[in-house]
KOLVOKE-815914 format. One record per residue (C-alpha): residue in one letter; x, y, z; residue number from 1. Coordinates in nm, 4 decimals, always signed. Example, Ala and Ser with C-alpha at 12.3 -4.5 7.8 and 13.67 -1.06 7.14 Angstrom:
BEGIN
R   residu         c1         c2         c3   num
R        A    +1.2300    -0.4500    +0.7800     1
R        S    +1.3670    -0.1060    +0.7140     2
//
This chain:
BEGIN
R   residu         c1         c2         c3   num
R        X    +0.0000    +0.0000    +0.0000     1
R        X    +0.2686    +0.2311    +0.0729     2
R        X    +0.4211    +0.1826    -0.2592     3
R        X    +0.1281    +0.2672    -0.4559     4
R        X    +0.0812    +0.5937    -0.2122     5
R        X    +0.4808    +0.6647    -0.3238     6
R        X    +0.3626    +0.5901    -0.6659     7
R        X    +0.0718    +0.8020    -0.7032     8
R        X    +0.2685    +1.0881    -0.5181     9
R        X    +0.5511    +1.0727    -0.7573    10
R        X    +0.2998    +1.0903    -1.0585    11
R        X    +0.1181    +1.3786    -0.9127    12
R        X    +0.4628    +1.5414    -0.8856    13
R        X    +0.5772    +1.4536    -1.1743    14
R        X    +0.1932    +1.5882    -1.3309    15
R        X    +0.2790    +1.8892    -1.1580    16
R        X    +0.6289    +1.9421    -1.2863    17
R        X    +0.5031    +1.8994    -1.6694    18
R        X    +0.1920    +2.2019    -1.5916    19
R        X    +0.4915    +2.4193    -1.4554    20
R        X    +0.7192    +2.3424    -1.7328    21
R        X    +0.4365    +2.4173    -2.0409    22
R        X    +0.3167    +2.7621    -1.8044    23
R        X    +0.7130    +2.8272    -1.8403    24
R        X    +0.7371    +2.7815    -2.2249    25
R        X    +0.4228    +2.9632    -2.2588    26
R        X    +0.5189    +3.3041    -2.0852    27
R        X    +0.8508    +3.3511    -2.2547    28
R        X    +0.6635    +3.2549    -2.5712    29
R        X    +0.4142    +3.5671    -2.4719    30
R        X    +0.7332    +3.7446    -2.3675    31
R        X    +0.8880    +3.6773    -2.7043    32
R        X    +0.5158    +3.8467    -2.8673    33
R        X    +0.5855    +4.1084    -2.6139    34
R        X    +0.8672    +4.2372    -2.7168    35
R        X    +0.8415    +4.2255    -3.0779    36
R        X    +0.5347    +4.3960    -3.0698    37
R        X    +0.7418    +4.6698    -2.8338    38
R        X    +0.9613    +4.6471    -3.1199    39
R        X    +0.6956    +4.7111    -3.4048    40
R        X    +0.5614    +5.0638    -3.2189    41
R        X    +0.9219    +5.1742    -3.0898    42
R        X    +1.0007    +5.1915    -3.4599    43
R        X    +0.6701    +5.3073    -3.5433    44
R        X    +0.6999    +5.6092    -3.3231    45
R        X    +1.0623    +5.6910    -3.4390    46
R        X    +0.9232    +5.7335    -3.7770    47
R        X    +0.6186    +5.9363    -3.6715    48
R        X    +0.8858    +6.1782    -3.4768    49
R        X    +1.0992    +6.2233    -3.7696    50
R        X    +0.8034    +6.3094    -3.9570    51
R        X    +0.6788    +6.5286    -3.7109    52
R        X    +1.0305    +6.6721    -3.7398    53
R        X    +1.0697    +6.7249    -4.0871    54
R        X    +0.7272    +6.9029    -4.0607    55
R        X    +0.8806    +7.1234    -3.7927    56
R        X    +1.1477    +7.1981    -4.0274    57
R        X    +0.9693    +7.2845    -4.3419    58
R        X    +0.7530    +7.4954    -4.1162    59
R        X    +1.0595    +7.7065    -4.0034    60
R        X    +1.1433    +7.7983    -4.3911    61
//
């Protein structure tokens, strides 16, 4: 009786273990979206602001 007990605890931590390691994978996978989508607007807004200040420019002439 004791083994199976042993047994079933070892399963549920081994259960356990796998839920951590896919919740793991997942988050730097959303990480990884994260930051390229941080990437996408920081280059988006460097282009608007060298629009804005080539408009700024012209404006001066």
């Amino acid at each position: 009786m004791l083994d199976r007990t042993v047994e079933t605890l070892v399963e549920r931590i081994d259960a356990a273990l796998a839920r951590i390691e896919r919740s793991t994978a997942r988050n730097q996978s959303d990480m990884q979206a994260l930051e390229d989508r941080h990437q996408r607007f920081k280059a988006s807004v460097t282009a608007a602001l060298g629009e804005i200040d080539a408009l700024i420019a012209r404006g001066g002439e």
